[in-house]
N, C-alpha and C positions, 0 to 999 in steps of 0.2 A: 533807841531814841524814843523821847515820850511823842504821845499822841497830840494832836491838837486838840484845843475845849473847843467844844461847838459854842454855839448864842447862849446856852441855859450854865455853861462852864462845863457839861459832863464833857467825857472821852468820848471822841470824834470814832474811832475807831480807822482813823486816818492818822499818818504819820506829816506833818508839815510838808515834805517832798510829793504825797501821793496828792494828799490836799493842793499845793499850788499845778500839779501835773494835769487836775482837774478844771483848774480855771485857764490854762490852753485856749482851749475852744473856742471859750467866749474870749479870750482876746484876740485868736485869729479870726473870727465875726466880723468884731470890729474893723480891726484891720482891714477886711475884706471889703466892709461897708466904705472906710473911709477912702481905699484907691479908687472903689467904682463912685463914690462921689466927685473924684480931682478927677477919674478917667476911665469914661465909660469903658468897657468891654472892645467896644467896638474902635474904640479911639487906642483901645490897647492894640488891636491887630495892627493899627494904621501908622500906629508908631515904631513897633517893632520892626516893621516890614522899610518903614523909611531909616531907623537904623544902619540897613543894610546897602541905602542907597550910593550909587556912584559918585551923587552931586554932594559936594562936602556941604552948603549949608543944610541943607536937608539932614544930613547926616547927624548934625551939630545941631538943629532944631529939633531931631525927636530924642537926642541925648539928654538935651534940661530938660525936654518932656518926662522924658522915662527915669531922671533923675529925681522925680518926683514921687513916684512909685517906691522907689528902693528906699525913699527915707523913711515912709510908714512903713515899709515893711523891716527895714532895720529897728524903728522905734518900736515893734511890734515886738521883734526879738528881745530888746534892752527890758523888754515890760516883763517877759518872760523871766527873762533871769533875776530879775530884782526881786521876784516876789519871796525867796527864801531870806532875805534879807530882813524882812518886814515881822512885827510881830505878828504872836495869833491873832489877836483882834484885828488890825489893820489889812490878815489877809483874808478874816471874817466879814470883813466890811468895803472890800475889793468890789468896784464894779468897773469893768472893764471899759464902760461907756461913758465915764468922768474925763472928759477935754485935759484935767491936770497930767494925769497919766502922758498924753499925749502931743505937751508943749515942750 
């Protein structure tokens, strides 16, 4: 499989696959910024923890809580896998931190 061009057109010395394996990272960054934005750290313990509670709406209220979480982090995954999809340039010009990515 050919290599991807970098910004200048040479050979990346990266294969497209190793190339988007690289930008991982930076989408689980974001990712990570944007749960601790909808829910702090500390709101994540306090939800998990009522998950488990006895009292069903309890239960039921830290479910859409935490159902909040799971969808950036599924949309985190979808961003993953799209990116071999994409041409060279478009995943040259990938920034993980673009809101379109993550509507």
């Amino acid at each position: 499989m050919a290599n991807i061009l970098d910004h200048q057109g040479n050979d990346s010395g990266f294969t497209k696959e190793q190339w988007c394996e690289a930008l991982h990272p930076f989408i689980k960054a974001e990712c990570e910024k944007r749960i601790l934005a909808v829910m702090p750290e500390w709101k994540q313990r306090n939800v998990i923890a009522d998950l488990w509670s006895s009292d069903a709406e309890v239960e039921a209220a830290a479910a859409v809580e935490w159902s909040k979480v799971t969808a950036i982090r599924t949309k985190s995954n979808e961003i993953e896998a799209s990116l071999t999809s994409k041409s060279d340039a478009e995943i040259l010009a990938f920034d993980a931190t673009d809101n379109a990515h993550w509507s």
